[in-house]
C-alpha positions in Angstrom: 95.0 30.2 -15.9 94.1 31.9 -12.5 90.5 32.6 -13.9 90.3 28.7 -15.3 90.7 27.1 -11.4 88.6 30.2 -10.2 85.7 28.6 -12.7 86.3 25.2 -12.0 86.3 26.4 -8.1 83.0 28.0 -8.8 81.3 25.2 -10.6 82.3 22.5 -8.0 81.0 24.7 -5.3 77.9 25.1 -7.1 77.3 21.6 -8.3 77.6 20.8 -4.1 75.8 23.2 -3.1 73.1 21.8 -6.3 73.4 18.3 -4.8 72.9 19.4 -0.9 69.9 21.6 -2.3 68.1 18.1 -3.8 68.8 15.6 -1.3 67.2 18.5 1.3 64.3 18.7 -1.1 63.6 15.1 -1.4 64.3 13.9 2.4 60.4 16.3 3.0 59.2 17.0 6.7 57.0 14.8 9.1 54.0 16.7 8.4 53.8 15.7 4.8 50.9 13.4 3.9 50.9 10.2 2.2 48.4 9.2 -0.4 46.7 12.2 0.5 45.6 11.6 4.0 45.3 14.6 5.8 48.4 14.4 8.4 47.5 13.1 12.0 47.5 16.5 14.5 47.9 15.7 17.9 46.6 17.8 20.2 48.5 17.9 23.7 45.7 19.8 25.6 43.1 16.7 23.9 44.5 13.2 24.0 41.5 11.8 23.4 39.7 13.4 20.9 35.9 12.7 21.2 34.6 10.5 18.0 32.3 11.3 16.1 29.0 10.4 17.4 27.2 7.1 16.2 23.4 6.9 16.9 23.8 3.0 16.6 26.0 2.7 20.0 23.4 3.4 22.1 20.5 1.9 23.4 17.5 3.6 25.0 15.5 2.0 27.4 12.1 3.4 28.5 10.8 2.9 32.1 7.8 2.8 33.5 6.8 6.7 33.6 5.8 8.4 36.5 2.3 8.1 37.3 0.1 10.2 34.7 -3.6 11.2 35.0 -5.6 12.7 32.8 -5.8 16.6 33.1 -2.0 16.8 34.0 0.3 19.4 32.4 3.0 17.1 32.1 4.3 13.4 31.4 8.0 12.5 32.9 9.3 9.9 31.0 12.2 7.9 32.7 14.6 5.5 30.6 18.3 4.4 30.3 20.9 5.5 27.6 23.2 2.1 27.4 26.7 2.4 24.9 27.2 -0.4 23.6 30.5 0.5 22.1 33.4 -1.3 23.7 35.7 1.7 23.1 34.4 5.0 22.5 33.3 7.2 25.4 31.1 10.2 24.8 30.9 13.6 25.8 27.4 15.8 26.3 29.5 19.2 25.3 29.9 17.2 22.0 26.5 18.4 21.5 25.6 16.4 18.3 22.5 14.4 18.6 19.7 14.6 21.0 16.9 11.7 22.3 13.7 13.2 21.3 10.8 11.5 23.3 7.3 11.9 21.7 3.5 11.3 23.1 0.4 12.1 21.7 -3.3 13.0 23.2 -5.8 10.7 22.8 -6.7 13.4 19.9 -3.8 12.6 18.1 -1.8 15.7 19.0 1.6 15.3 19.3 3.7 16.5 22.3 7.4 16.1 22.6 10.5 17.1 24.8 14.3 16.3 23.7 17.7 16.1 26.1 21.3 15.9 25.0 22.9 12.4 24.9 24.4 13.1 28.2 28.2 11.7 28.6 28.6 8.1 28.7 31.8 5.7 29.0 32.0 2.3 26.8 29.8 -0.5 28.0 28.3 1.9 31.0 24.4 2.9 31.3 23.1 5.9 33.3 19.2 6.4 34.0 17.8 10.1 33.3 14.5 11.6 33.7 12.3 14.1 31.0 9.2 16.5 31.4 7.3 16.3 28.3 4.8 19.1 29.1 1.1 18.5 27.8 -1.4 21.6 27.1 -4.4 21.9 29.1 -7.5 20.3 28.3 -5.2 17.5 26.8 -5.5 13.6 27.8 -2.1 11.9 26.8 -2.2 8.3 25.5 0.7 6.8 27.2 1.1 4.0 25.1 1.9 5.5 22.2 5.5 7.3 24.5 8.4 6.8 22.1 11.9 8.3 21.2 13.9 8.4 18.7 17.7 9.6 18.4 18.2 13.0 16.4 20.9 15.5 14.9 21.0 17.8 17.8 17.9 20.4 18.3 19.9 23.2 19.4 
């Protein structure tokens, strides 16, 4: 008889313990996903991750150049770098894509220098300057200066 409630003991304990062991199981943890989205990582040092870099928020002006004459060993190009995103802000030590400005020699040799998107906020504009450096012996033709936005040289 003594063995009989021992069992019975036993097997209620076990069913409990059974039933704690499931509903622990099923309640999961915050960090589970759902649908298979990758869970959402905060990061207290960061809290506000850079985004990912779109070559369509930004607008690039070219200026007037500085005065060029034939038989110098360099062009500087001036221009603007506008974001036109309402939102997103930009940082240079992203280091993603680069503004690669292009001339060519009345030869049709190409030169070209690049510089990093520099750090921008939404809606803001800064002005920058670039030395595109031109051989010797070489006659740029400044109207054909142009630029386009690239994956980052470096």
């Amino acid at each position: 008889m003594k063995k009989k409630i021992l069992n019975a003991k036993t097997g209620v304990f076990l069913s409990g313990l059974l039933i704690v062991s499931s509903l622990l199981a099923c309640s999961g943890s915050d960090n589970e996903t759902i649908n298979n989205d990758p869970p959402i990582i905060e990061d207290p040092d960061n809290p506000n991750p850079a985004p990912k870099f779109d070559k369509n928020d930004f607008k690039v002006t070219l200026l007037d150049p500085d005065p060029y004459k034939p038989g110098d060993n360099r062009l500087y190009v001036n221009y603007t770098v506008k974001n036109l995103n309402t939102t997103k802000s930009y940082n240079i030590n992203d280091n993603e894509w680069d503004i690669l400005f292009k001339v060519k020699a009345t030869d049709g040799y190409e030169f070209s220098n690049y510089v990093n998107v520099l750090s921008v906020e939404p809606e803001s504009t800064y002005e920058h300057g670039l030395s595109i450096p031109v051989s010797t012996g070489k006659t740029l033709d400044v109207s054909t200066l142009n630029y386009e936005i690239v994956p980052s040289i470096d």
